[in-house]
Steps between C-alpha positions, in 0.01 A plus 500: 500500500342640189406882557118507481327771231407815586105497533427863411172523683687377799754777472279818438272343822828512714567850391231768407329493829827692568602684255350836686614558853254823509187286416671187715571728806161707477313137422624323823530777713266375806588128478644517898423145627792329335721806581412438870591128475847530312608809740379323776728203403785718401510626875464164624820393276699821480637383164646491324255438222482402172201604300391401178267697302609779697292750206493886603603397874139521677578249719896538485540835612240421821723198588823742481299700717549298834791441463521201261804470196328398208645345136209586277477327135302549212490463157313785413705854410192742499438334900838524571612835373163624725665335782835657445317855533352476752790340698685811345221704703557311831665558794888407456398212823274304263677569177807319680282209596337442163698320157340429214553221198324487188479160441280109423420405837544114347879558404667811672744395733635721809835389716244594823297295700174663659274467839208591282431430134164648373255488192201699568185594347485237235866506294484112627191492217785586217620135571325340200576146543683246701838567360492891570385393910758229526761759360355790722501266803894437438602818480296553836629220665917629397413793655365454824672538794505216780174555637334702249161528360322588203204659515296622165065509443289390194146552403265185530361380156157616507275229306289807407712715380634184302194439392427839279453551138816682327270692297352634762628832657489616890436801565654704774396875564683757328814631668814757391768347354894718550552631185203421307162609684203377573474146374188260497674171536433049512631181539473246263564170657648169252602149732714238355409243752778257302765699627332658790593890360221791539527744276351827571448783265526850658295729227526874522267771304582862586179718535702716295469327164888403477548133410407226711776320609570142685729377753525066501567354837564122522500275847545118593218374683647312805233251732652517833536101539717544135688809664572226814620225248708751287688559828512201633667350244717768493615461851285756662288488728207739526486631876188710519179599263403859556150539361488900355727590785330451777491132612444167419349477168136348453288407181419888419917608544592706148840520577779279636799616714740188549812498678755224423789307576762260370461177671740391757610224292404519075220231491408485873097424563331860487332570836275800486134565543309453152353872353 
């Protein structure tokens, strides 16, 4: 199979967002309802688990934390070398329990098979097209143990938020940005609705007067009924929809937390209730 070109928007939308663990880990700092659900499962499974998009370990060191082994993969070094210090800093209990992979969560291989493979807090939204899911759900499926689940949570496509003019900015109240200072900061919003990609541009101006400075961040859109087909046909089946991590999901649900199966048999009729 011909290798496809590198699409350079795609590329620097995968990887600024990430380039600075101090602004990432400062950023996401109270996001707790997905770390609830992933620990939650990690106790329930006791591992081991296989994460991908693993970042600065907010949700991997938790899950080490009762108890769980965890494999965590990414392909970013600024994420990962944060998550090698501060496994450095931990207990010698959870540094024992906790390996680490930089790697493409479509094509690294591992001679392991896992209770628990997860993808949380969007890295499924770095699958840009039906190739990069079918090749995601295949390294999944080689690595789950007999009776293991994957569990991972995207955002809902907002037709709103679709719906804005890129040369428009939104504002969001002025804040302190590590190493820099007090920045006033927007979003800048651009849908390609061929290819079902949302690009967002994060826009920073420091109150100091340095130079303004930009950070590109780049998702898939995925409808839920095309995230059920996608799996499907992939010999999944999709076991539960977890509307913003609390229950079944409704018309106003934001987020998605889906856990996931191979079927019994590749092909068998999918049997689960519709999101």
């Amino acid at each position: 199979m011909p290798k496809k070109p590198q699409d350079r928007e795609l590329v620097a939308g995968t990887t600024a967002h990430y380039e600075d663990p101090d602004y990432y880990d400062r950023t996401y700092a109270r996001r707790r309802e997905d770390l609830a659900f992933y620990v939650e499962l990690a106790k329930k499974t006791g591992g081991p688990i296989l994460e991908y998009g693993c970042g600065s370990g907010r949700i991997t060191l938790p899950m080490a934390e009762v108890g769980a082994s965890v494999l965590g993969v990414d392909q970013s070094a600024p994420m990962l070398a944060r998550l090698k210090q501060r496994l450095a800093e931990a207990p010698a209990d959870i540094r024992g329990r906790v390996r680490v992979r930089a790697g493409d969560m479509r094509k690294l291989r591992v001679k392991e098979r896992f209770a628990l493979i997860t993808c949380p807090f969007n890295t499924f939204l770095h699958l840009y097209d039906r190739e990069d899911v079918e090749a995601f759900l295949a390294r999944v499926r080689e690595h789950l143990a007999p009776g293991g689940v994957l569990a991972f949570d995207v955002s809902v496509p907002d037709p709103n938020e679709l719906a804005r003019k890129p040369e428009r900015g939104y504002r969001i109240r002025p804040f302190v940005y590590p190493g820099v200072g007090r920045v006033r900061y927007q979003e800048r919003f651009d849908y390609d609705g061929m290819r079902q990609l949302l690009f967002v541009s994060c826009e920073f101006e420091p109150e100091s007067g340095a130079e303004r400075f930009m950070l590109p961040l780049a998702h898939r859109q995925f409808y839920p009924r095309e995230l059920e087909a996608l799996f499907h046909y992939n010999g999944f089946a999709i076991e539960r929809w977890i509307g913003d991590f609390k229950g079944e999901p409704t018309h106003e649900t934001h987020h998605l937390a889906l856990i996931a199966r191979p079927h019994a048999k590749r092909g068998a009729r999918l049997r689960t209730a519709a999101p």
